[in-house]
Biotite code that builds the C-alpha atoms (Angstrom):
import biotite.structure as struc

atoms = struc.array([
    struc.Atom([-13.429, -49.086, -9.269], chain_id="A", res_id=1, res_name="UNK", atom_name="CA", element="C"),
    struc.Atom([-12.024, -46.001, -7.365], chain_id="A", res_id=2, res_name="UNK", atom_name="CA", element="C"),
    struc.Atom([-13.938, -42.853, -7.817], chain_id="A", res_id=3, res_name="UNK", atom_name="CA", element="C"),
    struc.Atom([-11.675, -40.375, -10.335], chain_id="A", res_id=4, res_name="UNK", atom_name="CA", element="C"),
    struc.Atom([-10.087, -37.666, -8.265], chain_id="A", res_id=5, res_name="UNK", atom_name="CA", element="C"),
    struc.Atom([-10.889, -35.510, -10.764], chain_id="A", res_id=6, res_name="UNK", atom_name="CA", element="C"),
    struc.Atom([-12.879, -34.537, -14.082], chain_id="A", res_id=7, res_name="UNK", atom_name="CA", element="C"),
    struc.Atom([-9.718, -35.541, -16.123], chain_id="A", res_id=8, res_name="UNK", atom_name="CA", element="C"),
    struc.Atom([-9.301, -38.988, -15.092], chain_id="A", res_id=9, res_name="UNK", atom_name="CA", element="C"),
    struc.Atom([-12.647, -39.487, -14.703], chain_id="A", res_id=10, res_name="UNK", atom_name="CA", element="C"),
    struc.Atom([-12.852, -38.868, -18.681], chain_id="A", res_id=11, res_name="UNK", atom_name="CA", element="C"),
    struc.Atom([-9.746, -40.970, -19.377], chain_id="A", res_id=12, res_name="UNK", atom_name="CA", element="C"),
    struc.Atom([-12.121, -44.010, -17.677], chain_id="A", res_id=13, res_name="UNK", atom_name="CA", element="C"),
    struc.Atom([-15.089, -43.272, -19.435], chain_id="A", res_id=14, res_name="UNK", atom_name="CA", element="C"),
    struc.Atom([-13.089, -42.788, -22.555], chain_id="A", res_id=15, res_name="UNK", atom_name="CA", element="C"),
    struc.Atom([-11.691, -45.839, -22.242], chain_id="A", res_id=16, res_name="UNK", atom_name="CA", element="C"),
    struc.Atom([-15.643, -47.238, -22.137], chain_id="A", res_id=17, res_name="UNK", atom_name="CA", element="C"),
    struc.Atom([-15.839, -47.877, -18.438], chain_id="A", res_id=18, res_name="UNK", atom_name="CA", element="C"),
    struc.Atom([-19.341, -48.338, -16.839], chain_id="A", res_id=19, res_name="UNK", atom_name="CA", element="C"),
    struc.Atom([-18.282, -48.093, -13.198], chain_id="A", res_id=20, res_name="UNK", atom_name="CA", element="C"),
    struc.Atom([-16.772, -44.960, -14.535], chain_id="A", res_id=21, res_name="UNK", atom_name="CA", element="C"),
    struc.Atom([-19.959, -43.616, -16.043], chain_id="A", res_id=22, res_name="UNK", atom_name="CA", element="C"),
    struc.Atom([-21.980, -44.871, -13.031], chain_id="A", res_id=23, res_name="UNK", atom_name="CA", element="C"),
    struc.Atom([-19.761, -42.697, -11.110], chain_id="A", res_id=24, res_name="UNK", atom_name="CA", element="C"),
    struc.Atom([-20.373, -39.833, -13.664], chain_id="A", res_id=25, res_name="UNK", atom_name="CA", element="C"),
    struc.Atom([-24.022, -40.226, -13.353], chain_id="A", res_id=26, res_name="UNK", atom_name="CA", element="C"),
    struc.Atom([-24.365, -40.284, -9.662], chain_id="A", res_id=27, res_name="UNK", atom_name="CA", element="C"),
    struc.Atom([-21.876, -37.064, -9.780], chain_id="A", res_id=28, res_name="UNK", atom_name="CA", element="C"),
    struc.Atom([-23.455, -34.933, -12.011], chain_id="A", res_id=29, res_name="UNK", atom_name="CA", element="C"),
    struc.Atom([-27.130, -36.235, -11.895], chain_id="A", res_id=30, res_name="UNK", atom_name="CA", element="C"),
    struc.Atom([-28.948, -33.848, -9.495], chain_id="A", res_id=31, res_name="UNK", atom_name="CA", element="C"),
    struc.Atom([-26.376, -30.821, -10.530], chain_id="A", res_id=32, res_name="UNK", atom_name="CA", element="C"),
    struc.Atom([-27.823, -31.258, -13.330], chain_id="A", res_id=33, res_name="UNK", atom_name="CA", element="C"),
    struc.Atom([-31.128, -31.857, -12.905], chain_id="A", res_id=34, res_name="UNK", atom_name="CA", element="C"),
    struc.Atom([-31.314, -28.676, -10.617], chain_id="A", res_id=35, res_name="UNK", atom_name="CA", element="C"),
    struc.Atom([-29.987, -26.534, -13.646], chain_id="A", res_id=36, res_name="UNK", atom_name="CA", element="C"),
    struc.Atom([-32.781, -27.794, -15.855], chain_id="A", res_id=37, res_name="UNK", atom_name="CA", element="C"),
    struc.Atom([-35.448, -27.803, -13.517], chain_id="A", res_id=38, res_name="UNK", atom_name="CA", element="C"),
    struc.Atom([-34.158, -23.936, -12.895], chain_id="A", res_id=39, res_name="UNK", atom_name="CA", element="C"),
    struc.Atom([-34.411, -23.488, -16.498], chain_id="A", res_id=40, res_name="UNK", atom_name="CA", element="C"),
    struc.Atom([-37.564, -25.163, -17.530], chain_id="A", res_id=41, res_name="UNK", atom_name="CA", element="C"),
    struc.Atom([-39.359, -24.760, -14.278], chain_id="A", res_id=42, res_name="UNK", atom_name="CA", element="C"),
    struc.Atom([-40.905, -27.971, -14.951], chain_id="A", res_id=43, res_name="UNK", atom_name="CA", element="C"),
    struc.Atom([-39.527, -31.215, -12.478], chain_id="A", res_id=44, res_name="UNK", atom_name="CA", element="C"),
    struc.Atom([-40.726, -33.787, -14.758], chain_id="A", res_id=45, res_name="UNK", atom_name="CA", element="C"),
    struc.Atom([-39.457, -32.566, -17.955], chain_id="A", res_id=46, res_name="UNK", atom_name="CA", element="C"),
    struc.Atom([-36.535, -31.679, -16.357], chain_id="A", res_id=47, res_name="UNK", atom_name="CA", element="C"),
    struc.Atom([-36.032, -35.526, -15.445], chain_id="A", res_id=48, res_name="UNK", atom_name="CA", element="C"),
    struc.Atom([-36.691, -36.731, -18.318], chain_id="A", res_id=49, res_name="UNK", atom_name="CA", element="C"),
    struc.Atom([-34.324, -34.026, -20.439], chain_id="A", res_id=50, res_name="UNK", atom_name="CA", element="C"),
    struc.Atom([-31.707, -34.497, -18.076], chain_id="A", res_id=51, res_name="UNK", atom_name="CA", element="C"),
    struc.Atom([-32.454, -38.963, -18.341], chain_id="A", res_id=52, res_name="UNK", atom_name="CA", element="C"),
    struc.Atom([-32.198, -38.419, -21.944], chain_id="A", res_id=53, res_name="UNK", atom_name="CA", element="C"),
    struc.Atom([-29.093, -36.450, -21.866], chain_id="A", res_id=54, res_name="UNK", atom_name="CA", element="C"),
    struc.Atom([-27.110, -39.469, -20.024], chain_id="A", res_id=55, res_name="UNK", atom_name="CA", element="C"),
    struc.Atom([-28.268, -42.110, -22.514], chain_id="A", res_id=56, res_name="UNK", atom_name="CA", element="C"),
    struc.Atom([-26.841, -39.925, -25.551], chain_id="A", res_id=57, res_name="UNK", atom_name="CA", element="C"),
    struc.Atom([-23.729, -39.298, -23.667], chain_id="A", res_id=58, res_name="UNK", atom_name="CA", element="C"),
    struc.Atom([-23.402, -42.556, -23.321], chain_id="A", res_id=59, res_name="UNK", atom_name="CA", element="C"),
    struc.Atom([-25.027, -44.510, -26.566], chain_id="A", res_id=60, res_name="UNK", atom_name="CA", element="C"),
    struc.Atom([-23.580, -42.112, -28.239], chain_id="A", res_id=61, res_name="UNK", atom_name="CA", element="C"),
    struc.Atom([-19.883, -41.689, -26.958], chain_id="A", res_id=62, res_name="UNK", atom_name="CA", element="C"),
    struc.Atom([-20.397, -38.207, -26.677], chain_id="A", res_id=63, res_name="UNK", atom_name="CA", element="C"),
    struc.Atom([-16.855, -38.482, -23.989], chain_id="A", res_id=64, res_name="UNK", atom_name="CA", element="C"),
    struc.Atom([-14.842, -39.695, -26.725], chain_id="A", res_id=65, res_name="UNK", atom_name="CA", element="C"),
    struc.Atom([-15.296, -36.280, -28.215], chain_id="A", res_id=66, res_name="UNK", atom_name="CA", element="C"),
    struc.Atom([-14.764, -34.432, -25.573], chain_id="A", res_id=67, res_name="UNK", atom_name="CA", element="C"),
    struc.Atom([-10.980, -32.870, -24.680], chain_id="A", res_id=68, res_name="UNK", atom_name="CA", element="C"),
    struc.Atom([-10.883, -31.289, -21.063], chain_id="A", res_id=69, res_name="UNK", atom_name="CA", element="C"),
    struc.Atom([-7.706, -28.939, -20.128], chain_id="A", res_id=70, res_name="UNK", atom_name="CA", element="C"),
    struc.Atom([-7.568, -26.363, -17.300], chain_id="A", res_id=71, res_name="UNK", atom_name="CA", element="C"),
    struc.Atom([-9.969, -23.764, -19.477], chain_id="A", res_id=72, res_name="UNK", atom_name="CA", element="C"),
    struc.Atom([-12.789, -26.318, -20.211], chain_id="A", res_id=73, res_name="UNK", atom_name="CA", element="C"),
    struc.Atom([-14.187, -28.211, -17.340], chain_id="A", res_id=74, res_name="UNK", atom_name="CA", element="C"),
    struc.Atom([-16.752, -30.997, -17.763], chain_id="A", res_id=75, res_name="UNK", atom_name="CA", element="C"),
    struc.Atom([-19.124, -29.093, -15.249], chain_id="A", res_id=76, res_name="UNK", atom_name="CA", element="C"),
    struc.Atom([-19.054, -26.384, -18.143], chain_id="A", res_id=77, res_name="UNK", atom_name="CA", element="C"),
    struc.Atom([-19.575, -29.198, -20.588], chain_id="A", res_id=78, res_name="UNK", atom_name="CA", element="C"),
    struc.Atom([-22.487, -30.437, -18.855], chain_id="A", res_id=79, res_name="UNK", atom_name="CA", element="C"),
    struc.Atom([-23.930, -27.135, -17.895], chain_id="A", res_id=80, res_name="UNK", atom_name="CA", element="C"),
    struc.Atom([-23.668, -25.916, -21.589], chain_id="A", res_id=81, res_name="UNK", atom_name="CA", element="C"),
    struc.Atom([-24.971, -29.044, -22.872], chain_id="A", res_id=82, res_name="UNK", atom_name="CA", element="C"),
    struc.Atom([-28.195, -29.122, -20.508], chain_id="A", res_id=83, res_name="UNK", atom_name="CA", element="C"),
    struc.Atom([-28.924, -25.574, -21.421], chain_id="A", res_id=84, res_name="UNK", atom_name="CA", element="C"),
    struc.Atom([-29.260, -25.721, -25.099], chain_id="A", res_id=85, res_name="UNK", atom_name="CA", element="C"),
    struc.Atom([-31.195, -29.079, -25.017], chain_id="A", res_id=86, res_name="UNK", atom_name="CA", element="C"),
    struc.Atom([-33.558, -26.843, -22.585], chain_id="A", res_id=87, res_name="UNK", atom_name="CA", element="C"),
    struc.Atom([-33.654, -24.187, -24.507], chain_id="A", res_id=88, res_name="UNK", atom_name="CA", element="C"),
    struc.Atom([-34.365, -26.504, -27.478], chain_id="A", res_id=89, res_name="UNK", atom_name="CA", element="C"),
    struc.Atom([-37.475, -28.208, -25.583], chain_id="A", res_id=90, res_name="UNK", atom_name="CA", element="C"),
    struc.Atom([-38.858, -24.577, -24.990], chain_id="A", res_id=91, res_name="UNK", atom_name="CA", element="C"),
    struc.Atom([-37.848, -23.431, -28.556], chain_id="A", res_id=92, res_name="UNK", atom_name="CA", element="C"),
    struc.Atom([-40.133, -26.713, -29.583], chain_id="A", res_id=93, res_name="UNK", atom_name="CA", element="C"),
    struc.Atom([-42.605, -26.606, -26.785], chain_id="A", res_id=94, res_name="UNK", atom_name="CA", element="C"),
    struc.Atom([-42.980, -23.242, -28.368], chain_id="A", res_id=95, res_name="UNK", atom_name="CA", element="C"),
    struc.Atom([-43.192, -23.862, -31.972], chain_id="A", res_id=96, res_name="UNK", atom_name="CA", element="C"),
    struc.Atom([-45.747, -26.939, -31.207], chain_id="A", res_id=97, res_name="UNK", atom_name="CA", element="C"),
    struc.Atom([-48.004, -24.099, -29.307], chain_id="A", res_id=98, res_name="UNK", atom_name="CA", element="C"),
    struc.Atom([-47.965, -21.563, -31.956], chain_id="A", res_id=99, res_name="UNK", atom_name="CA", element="C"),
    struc.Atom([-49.123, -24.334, -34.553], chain_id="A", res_id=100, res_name="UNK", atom_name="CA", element="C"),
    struc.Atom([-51.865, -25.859, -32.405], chain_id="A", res_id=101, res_name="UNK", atom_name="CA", element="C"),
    struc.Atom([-53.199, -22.200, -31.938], chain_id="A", res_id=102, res_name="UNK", atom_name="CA", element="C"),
    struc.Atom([-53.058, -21.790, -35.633], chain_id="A", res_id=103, res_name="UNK", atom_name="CA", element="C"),
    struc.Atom([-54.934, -24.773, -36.276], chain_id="A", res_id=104, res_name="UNK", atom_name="CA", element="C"),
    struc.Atom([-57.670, -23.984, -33.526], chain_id="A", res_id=105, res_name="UNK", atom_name="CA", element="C"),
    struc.Atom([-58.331, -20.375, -34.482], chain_id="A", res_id=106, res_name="UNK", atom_name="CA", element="C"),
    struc.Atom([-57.454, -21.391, -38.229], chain_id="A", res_id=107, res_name="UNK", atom_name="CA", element="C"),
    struc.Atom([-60.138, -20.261, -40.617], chain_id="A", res_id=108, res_name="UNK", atom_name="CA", element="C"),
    struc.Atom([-58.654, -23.208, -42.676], chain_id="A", res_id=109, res_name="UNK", atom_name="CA", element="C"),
    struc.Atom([-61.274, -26.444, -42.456], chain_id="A", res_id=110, res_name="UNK", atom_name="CA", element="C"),
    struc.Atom([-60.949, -29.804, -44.189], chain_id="A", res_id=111, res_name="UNK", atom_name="CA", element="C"),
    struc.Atom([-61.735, -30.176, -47.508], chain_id="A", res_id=112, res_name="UNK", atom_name="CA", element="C"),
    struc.Atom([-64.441, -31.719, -46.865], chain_id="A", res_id=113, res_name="UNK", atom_name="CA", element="C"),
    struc.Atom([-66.099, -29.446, -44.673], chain_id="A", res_id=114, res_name="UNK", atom_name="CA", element="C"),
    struc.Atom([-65.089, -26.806, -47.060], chain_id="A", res_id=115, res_name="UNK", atom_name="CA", element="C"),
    struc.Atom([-67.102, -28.278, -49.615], chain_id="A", res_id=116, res_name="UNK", atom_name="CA", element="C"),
    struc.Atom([-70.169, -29.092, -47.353], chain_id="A", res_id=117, res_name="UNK", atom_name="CA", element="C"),
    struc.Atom([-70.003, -25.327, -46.639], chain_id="A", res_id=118, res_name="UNK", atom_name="CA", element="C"),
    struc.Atom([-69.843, -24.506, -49.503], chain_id="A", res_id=119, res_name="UNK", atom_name="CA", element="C"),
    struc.Atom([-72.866, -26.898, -51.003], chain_id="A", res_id=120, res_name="UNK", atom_name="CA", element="C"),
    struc.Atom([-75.215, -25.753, -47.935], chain_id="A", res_id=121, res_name="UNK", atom_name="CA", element="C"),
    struc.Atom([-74.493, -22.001, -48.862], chain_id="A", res_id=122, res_name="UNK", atom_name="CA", element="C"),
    struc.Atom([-75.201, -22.776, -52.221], chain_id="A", res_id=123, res_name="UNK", atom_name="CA", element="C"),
    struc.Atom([-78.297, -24.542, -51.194], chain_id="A", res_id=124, res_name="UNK", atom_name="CA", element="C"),
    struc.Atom([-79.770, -21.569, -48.946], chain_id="A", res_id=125, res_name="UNK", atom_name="CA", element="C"),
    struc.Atom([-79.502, -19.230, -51.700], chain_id="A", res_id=126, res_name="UNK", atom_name="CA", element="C"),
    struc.Atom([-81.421, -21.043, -53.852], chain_id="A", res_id=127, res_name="UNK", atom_name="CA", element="C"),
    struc.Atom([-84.651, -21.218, -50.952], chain_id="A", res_id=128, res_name="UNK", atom_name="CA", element="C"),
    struc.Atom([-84.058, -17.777, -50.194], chain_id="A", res_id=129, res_name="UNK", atom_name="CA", element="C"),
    struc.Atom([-84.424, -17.341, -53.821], chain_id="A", res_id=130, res_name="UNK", atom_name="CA", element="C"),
    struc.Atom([-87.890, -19.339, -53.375], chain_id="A", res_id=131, res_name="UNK", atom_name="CA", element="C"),
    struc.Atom([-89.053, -16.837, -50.836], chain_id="A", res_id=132, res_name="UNK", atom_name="CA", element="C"),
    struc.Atom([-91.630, -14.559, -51.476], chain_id="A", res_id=133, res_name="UNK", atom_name="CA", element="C"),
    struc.Atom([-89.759, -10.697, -52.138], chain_id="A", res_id=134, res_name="UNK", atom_name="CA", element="C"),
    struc.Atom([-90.366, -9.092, -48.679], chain_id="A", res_id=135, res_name="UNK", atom_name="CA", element="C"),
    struc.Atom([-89.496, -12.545, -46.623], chain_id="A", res_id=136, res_name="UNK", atom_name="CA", element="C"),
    struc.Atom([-86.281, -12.293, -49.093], chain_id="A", res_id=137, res_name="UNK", atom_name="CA", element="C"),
    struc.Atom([-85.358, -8.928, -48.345], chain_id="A", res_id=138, res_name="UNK", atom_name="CA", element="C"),
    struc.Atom([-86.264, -9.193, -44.442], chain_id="A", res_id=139, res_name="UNK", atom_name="CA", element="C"),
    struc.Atom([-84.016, -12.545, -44.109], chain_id="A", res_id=140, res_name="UNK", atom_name="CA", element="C"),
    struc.Atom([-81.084, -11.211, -46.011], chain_id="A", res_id=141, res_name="UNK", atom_name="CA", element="C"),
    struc.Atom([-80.717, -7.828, -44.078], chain_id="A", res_id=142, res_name="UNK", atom_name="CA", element="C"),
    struc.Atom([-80.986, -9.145, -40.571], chain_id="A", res_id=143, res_name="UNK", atom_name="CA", element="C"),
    struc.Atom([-79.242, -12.511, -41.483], chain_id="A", res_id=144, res_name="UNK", atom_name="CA", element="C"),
    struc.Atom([-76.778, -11.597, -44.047], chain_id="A", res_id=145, res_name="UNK", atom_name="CA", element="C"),
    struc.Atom([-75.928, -7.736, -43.005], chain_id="A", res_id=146, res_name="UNK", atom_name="CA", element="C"),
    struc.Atom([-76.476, -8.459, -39.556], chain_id="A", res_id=147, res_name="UNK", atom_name="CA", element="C"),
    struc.Atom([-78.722, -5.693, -39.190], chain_id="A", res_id=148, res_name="UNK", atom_name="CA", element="C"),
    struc.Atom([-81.320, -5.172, -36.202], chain_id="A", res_id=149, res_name="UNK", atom_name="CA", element="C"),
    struc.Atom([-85.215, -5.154, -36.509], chain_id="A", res_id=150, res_name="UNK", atom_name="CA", element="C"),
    struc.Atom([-85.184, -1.079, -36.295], chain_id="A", res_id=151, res_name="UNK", atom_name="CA", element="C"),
    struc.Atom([-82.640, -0.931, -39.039], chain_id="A", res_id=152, res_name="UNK", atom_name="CA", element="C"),
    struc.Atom([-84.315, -3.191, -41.357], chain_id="A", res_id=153, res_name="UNK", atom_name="CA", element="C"),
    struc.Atom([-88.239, -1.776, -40.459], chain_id="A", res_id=154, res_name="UNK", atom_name="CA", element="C"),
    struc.Atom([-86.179, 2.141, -41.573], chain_id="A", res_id=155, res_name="UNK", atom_name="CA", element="C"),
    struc.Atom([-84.905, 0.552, -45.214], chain_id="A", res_id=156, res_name="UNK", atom_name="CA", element="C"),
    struc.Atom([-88.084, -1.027, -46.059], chain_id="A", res_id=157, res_name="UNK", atom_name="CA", element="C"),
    struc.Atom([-90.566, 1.291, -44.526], chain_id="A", res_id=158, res_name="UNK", atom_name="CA", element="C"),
    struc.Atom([-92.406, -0.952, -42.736], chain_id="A", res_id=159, res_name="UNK", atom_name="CA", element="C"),
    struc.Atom([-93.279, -1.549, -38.715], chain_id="A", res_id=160, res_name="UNK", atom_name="CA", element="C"),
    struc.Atom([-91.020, -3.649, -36.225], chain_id="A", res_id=161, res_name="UNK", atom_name="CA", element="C"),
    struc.Atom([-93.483, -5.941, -35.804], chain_id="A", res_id=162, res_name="UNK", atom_name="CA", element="C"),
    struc.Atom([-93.939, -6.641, -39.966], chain_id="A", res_id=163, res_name="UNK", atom_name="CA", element="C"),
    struc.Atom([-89.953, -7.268, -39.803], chain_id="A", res_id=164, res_name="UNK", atom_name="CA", element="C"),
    struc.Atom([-90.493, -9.559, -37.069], chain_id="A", res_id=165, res_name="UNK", atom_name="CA", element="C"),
    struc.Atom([-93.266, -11.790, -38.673], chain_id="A", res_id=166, res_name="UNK", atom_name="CA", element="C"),
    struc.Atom([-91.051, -12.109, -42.535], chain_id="A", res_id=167, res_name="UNK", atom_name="CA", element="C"),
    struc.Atom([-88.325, -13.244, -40.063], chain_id="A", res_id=168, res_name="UNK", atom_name="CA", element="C"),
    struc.Atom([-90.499, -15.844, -38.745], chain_id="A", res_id=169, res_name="UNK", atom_name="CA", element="C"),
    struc.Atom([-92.167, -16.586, -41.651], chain_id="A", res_id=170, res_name="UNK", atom_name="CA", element="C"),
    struc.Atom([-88.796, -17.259, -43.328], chain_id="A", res_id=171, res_name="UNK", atom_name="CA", element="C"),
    struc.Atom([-87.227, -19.178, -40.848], chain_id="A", res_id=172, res_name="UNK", atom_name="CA", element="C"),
    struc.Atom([-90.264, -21.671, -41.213], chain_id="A", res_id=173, res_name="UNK", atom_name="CA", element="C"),
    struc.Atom([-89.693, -21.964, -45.058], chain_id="A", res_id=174, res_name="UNK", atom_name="CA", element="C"),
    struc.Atom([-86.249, -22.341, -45.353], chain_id="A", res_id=175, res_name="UNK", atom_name="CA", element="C"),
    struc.Atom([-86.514, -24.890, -42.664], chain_id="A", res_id=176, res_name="UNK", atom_name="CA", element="C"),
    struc.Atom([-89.002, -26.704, -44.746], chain_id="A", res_id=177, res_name="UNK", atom_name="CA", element="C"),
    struc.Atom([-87.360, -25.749, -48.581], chain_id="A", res_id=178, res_name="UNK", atom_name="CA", element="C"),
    struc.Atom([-83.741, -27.248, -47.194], chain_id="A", res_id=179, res_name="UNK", atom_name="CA", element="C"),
    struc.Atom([-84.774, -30.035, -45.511], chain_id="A", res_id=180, res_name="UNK", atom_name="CA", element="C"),
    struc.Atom([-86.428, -31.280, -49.184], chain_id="A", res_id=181, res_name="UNK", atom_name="CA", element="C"),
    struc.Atom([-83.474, -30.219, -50.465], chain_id="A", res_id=182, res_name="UNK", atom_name="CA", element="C"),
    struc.Atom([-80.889, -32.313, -47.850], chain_id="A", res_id=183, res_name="UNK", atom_name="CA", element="C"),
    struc.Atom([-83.005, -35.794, -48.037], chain_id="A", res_id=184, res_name="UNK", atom_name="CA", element="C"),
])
């Protein structure tokens, strides 16, 4: 076939369901094209592969058949226009898919299942804090509940450093021993 002199015949063949015509279209258009995506998305390979995918709809799809050129409406704007929204729909996607996989990997939100473990072990501690004697109690739950340092703890119970730091230890070695009679 003889190349189209212009974007209006070269319609009329592919409208007419021509594939030298579209294989002239391709090989026209194609790295136009693929520059204005690449621009765009400043990424080669999805640019080649937006810009692949773009040339199978037009042509699965008969996206020419639709498609009414006149002096105004060029198909280099068609094309251009076309290749920018399907960009700016990969970014608006690219996007959305970033936004959720940073939701779910700062999410608070575990699986039930884990939830309920959680929720079963917490229960669980309580209870062998609850079997502590009162000061390794009181010790354990200020510095590991209320976060609170040795100094602060030693100030609300009136005792030394060094007491806080032996209930610590001293509780840390019974829970240890309480929950793992309570896991198995």
């Amino acid at each position: 076939m003889n190349a189209p002199d212009n974007d209006i015949a070269l319609l009329a063949a592919l409208k007419t369901g021509n594939v030298e015509a579209f294989d002239h279209f391709y090989h026209l258009y194609r790295q136009w094209l693929l520059i204005t995506a690449m621009t765009i998305l400043q990424d080669e390979d999805e640019a080649q592969e937006l810009v692949q995918e773009f040339f199978i709809d037009f042509w699965q799809h008969a996206l020419y058949k639709r498609l009414e050129l006149n002096t105004v409406s060029t198909l280099k704007n068609f094309l251009f226009v076309s290749i920018k929204n399907r960009c700016l729909n990969k970014i608006s996607k690219d996007e959305t898919r970033r936004k959720r996989m940073s939701w779910l990997e700062h999410s608070p939100h575990v699986p039930p299942d884990t939830r309920l473990e959680k929720i079963e072990l917490h229960g669980q501690l309580e209870e062998a804090i609850n079997l502590l004697p009162l000061k390794q109690s009181q010790v354990f739950r200020l510095a590991y509940q209320e976060h609170k340092t040795r100094k602060e703890i030693a100030a609300v119970l009136d005792i030394s450093e060094e007491t806080v730091k032996k209930h610590v230890a001293a509780a840390l070695k019974t829970l240890r021993q309480l929950l793992e009679k309570i896991r198995f």
